[in-house]
N, C-alpha and C positions, 0 to 999 in steps of 0.2 A: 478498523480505520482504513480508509477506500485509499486509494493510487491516484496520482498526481498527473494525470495523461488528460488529455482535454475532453472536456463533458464530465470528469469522474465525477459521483457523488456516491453519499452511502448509498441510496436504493440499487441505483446501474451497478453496481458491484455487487451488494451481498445482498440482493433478495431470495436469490435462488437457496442460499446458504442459509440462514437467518431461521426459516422455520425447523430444522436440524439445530441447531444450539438451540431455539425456544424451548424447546423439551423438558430441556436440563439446567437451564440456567434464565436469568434476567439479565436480556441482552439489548446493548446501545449500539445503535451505528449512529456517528456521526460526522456532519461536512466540517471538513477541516477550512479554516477559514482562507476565504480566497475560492470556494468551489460551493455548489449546491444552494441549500439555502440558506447558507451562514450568511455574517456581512463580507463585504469587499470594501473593506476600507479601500480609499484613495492612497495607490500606488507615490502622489506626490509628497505625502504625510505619514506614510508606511512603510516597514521592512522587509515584503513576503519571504523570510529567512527560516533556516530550519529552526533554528530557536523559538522563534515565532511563533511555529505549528504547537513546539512544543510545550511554549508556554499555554497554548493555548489549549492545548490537550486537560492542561494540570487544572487550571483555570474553567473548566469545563466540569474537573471531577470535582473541586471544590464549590462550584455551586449545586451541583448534586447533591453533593456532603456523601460523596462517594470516597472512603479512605482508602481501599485495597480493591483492588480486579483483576481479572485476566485479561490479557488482551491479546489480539489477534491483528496482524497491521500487513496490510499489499502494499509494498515498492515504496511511497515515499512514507506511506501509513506505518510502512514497516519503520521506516527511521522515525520516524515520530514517536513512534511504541518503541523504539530502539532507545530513544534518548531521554524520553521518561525511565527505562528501565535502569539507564547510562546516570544521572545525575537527580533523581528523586528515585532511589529503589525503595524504598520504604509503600510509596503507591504501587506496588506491581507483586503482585503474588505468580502467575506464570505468564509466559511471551510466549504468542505464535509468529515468526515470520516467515513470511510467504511471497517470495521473489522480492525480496525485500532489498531495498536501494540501502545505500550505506558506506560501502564499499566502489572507490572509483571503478573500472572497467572500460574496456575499449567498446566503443560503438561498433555494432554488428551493422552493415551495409544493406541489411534486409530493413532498416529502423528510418530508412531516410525519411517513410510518408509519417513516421510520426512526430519527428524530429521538424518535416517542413508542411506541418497541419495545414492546409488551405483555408478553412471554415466551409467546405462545401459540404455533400452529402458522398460524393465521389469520395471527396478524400478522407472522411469519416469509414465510410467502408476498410479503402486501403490501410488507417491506422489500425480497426479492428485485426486486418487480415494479416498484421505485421505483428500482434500481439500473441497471439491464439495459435493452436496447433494445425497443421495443414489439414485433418479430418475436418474441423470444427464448421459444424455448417451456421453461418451467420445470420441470427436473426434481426428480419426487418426494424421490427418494434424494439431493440436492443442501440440498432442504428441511428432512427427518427428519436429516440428519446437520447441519447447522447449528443446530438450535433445540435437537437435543439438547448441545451444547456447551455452547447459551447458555444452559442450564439450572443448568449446574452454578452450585454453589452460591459456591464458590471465585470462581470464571471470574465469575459475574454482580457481586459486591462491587466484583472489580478491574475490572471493565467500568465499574459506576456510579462508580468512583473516577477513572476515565479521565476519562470523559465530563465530571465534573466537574468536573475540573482546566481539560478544554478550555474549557468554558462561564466560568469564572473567568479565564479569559486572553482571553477573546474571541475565540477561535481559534485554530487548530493552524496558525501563522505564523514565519517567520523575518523580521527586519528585510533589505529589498532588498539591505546592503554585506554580510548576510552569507549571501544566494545569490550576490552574485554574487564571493562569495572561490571559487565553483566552477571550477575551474581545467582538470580534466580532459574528456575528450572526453564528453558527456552527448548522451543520444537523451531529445528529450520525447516520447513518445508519450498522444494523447490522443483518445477517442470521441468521435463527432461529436456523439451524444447524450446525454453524460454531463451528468449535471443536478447533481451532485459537485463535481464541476470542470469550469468552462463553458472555453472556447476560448481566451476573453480570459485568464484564470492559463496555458493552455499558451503561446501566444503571448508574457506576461509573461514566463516562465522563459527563452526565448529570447530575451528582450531582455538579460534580468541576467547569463544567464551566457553568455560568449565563445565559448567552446569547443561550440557545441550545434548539434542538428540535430532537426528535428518530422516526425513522422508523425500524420498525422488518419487514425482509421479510421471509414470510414462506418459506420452501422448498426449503432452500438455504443454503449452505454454509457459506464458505473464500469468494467465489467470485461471487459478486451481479452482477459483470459490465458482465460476462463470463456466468452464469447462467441464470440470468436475465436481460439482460440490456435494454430491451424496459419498464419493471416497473421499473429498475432503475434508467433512465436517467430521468422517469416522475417524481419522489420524485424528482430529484434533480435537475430538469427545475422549477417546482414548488416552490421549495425552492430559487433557483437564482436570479430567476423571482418576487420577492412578487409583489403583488397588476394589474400581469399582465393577 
């Protein structure tokens, strides 16, 4: 489940990643509503709220007629996978999270170009460059396909309807007893350099919930799957996989 940052959709997130679990598994990315090519309901007649995604998550497996999976969630993805795991466990056999939102945090002052998006292509850049590891060299075609997303007209209303929601709740947070109802086996995975989510929330998640194990990747940002995703998808084949 993709990150909540302007242009996300499943492809621009886990394409890199996705043929690495195909291997092993039957695997879904999908646009969490408000982003990609799901709908955008009207912002005047709609809640863009975490519960929202999250019903929309469930809502999603039951037309499937998908009863149990694993799942894997970036930053708001993560609290979406967080909160299905949080208040329908019975759907979720393992949880990856991976710089996963959830957890309030102070804003790091490196976050401003993502925080005051422009809709240009400048500032598209700059949000990449505020997400990603100082190495990380930015690709063109990663760019032009992100900013043209967050262009659409649709996509931008439900975005600024997000965002606002978030900024009215003071962040994209669950209360501590209700991470730590997470019950099933969870992988936190989190960048050494993610300025998103610092160390201390991944550390946090491993205190609340029982069942858990951390991966720090060096030299990495917000986005392991985007930076790294051949060490990433092996944490978390590894992790899917036990005893294989």
């Amino acid at each position: 489940i993709h990150g909540g940052g302007a242009g996300a959709d499943s492809v621009g997130n886990w394409k890199g990643a996705l043929p690495h679990f195909a291997r092993h598994f039957r695997v879904i990315a999908m646009d969490m509503v408000g982003f990609g090519d799901t709908d955008k309901p009207d912002p005047a007649h709609f809640e863009y709220s975490q519960s929202a995604r999250v019903e929309h998550l469930r809502s999603f497996l039951a037309a499937l007629e998908i009863e149990r999976a694993s799942f894997i969630g970036n930053s708001m993805g993560g609290a979406t996978a967080l909160g299905l795991a949080a208040f329908y466990p019975a759907t979720v056999e393992r949880l990856v999270l991976m710089g996963s939102a959830g957890l309030n945090t102070t804003i790091h002052p490196d976050l401003l170009p993502v925080i005051n998006y422009d809709f240009t292509r400048a500032g598209m850049v700059r949000l990449i460059r505020a997400l990603v590891n100082e190495g990380f060299e930015i690709d063109d075609a990663l760019v032009d396909y992100r900013l043209a997303r967050s262009l659409d007209p649709a996509t931008r209303a439900a975005y600024g309807a997000t965002m606002k929601w978030i900024r009215d709740e003071g962040g994209l947070a669950y209360p501590p007893d209700v991470i730590g109802r997470v019950r099933c086996p969870t992988l936190v995975v989190n960048g050494k350099e993610d300025k998103v989510v610092p160390l201390a929330n991944a550390y946090r998640f491993l205190e609340l919930m029982p069942d858990s194990w951390g991966t720090i990747v060096p030299h990495c940002g917000h986005w392991a799957m985007i930076e790294h995703p051949e060490d990433f998808a092996r944490a978390c084949l590894a992790f899917l996989q036990p005893g294989s």
